[in-house]
N, C-alpha and C positions, 0 to 999 in steps of 0.2 A: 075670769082669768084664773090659771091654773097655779095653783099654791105652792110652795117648794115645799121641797121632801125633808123631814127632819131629819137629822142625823141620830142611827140608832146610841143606843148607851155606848160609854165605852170603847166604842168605835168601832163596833163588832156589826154583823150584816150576813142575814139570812144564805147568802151564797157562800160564803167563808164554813158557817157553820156545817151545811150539809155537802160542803168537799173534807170536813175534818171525820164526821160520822161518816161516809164514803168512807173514805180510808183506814177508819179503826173498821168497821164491818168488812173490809175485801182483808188486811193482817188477819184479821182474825178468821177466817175460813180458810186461811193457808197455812195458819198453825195450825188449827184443827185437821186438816188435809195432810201434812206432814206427819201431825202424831199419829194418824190411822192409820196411814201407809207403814208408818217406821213399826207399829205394835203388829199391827198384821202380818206385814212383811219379814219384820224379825220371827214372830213365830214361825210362821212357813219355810224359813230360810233354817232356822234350826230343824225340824222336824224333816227338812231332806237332809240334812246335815247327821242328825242321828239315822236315818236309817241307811244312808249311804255309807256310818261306821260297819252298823250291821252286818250288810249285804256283804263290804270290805271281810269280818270278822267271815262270815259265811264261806268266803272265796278260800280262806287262807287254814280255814277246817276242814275243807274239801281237801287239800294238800295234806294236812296233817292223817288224815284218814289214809290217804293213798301211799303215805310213808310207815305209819303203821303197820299194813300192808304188808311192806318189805319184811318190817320184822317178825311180826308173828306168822306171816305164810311162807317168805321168799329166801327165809335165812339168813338175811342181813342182821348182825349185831346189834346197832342201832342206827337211830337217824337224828337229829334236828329239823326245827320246822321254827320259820320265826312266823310271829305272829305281832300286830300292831296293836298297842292296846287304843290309843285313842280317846282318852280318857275314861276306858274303860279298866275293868277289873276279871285277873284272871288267874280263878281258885281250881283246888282239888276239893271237887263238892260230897256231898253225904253220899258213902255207899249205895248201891245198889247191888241185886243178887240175884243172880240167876243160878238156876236147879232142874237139873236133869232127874226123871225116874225112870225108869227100864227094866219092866219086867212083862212076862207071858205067865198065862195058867199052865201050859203045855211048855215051859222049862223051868230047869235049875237057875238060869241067870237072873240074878234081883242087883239091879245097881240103882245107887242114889250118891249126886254129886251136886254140892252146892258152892259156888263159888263169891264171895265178897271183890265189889269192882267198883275202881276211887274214879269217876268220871272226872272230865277237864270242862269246865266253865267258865262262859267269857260272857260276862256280865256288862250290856252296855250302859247300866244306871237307867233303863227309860222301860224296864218291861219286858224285855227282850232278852232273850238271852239262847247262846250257841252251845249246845252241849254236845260232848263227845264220850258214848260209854258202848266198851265192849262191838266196838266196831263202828256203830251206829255214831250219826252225826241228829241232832235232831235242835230243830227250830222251834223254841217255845216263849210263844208271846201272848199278850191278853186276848189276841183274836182266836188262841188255838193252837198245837203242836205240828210239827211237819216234818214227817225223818227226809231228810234231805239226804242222807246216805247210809244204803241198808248195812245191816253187819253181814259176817260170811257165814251165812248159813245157807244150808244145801238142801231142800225138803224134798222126797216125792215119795210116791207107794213101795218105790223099790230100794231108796238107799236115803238117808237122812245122817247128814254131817253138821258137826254144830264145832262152834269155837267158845271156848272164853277165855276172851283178849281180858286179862287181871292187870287192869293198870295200877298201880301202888306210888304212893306219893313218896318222895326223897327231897329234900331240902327245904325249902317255905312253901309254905301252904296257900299260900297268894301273892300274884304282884299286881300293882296299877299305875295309874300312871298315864302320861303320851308316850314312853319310850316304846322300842320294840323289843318284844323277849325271843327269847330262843328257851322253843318246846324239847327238850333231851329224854328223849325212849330209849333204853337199852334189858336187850333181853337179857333174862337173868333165867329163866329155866323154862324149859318146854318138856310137858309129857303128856302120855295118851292113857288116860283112866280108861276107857273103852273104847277097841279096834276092831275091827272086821267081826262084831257081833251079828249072828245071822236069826232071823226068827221066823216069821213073823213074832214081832215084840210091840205091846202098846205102851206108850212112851206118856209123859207128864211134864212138860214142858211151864216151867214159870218164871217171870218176871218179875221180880219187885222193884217200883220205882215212882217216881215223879211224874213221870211223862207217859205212863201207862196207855193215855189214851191213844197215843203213836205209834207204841208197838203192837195195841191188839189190833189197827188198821194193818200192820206189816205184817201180822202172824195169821190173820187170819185171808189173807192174799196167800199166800206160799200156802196153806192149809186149805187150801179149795176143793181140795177133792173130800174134804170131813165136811159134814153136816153139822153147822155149830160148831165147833174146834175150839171155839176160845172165848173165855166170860174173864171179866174185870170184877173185882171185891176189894175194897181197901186197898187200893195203888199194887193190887197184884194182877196178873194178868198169866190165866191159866191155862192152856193149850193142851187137850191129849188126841193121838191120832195112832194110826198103825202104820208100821212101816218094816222091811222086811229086813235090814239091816241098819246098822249105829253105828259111828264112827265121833268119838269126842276127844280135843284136842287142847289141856290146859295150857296157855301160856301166858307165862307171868313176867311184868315188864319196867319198870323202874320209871318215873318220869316223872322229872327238874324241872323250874322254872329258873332262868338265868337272866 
């Protein structure tokens, strides 16, 4: 004859227990499942989020360049350019300088002109950052430089035209912020140290700067018909070639943050 079943302790029972362990083991693989979603996801959701500032920032330098443009080529007095900072930061960064040299064994012509140029920086706090100097637009991040917009220069065997756009800082020297600023260019003098110089003249072409490794990519494109044309040394970037005439054009330019 079969014996009755005791009653466990307390009044507890093996089925009870392992629907209670059930249920703390299935909670708990859905927090665990929630917080890797939310940690992953939140990263990734940021990291398109910074680079879509960027790209934003990039779009809005592409405009800034092409109103610059106006001024130092088209005659226009000045322009505005808004630009979004986005919690970003946007300074007048450390000089650069570019220098012209111009001279032949077979003439009297010896010119040297070195110009000091306050580029515009838009720093998105992550790496990355949108610089704009002396025409050029350039894209400079941990993976590497990338002129995204050449300056106005004109190179060939027969005629080489060169600009420096002197952009010069007026008011603060940075804004940031989410607001949006308004970029204020206004020219303030334009003249030609060297015009319709005829030679052949071998020329000395140099950059100094940050970003060096983007302009010897750019300088040594336009300079293709030289053999080697241009070597990099301490953030300078040195270019000599021959050409059969010069043409240089300083214009000096004023630019606010508002």
């Amino acid at each position: 004859m079969r014996r009755p079943s005791l009653p466990r302790p307390n009044g507890r029972d093996d089925r009870a227990v392992s629907e209670v362990l059930g249920f703390v083991l299935a909670f708990s693989l859905v927090v665990s499942a929630v917080g890797i979603v939310y940690v992953v996801g939140f990263g990734g959701l940021q990291e398109t989020r910074d680079g879509e500032r960027v790209n934003n920032a990039e779009r809005a330098f592409d405009v800034l360049a092409d109103n610059m443009v106006d001024v130092y080529a088209d005659g226009a007095p000045s322009r505005a350019t808004e630009i979004k900072l986005a919690d970003a930061r946007l300074t007048h960064a450390d000089p650069i300088y570019v220098n012209t040299t111009v001279g032949s064994s077979g003439s009297t012509v010896a010119f040297s002109n070195s110009s000091a140029i306050a580029p515009i920086s838009y720093d998105a706090g992550t790496g990355a950052r949108i610089v704009y100097s002396n025409g050029a637009v350039v894209r400079d991040q941990r993976a590497g430089e990338r002129m995204l917009v050449e300056p106005a220069f004109v190179f060939s065997r027969d005629r080489t035209v060169l600009f420096y756009v002197r952009t010069m800082p007026r008011g603060p020297a940075g804004v940031g912020g989410s607001r949006t600023t308004l970029v204020r260019a206004e020219r303030t003098r334009l003249y030609s140290p060297l015009s319709n110089a005829t030679g052949p003249y071998d020329v000395t072409l140099e950059v100094t700067t940050p970003r060096a490794e983007a302009w010897e990519r750019y300088l040594e494109s336009e300079l293709a018909w030289e053999a080697d044309p241009c070597a990099t040394a301490g953030g300078t970037v040195r270019c000599e070639f021959e050409t059969e005439e010069v043409h240089l054009t300083v214009v000096e330019i004023h630019v606010e943050f508002s």
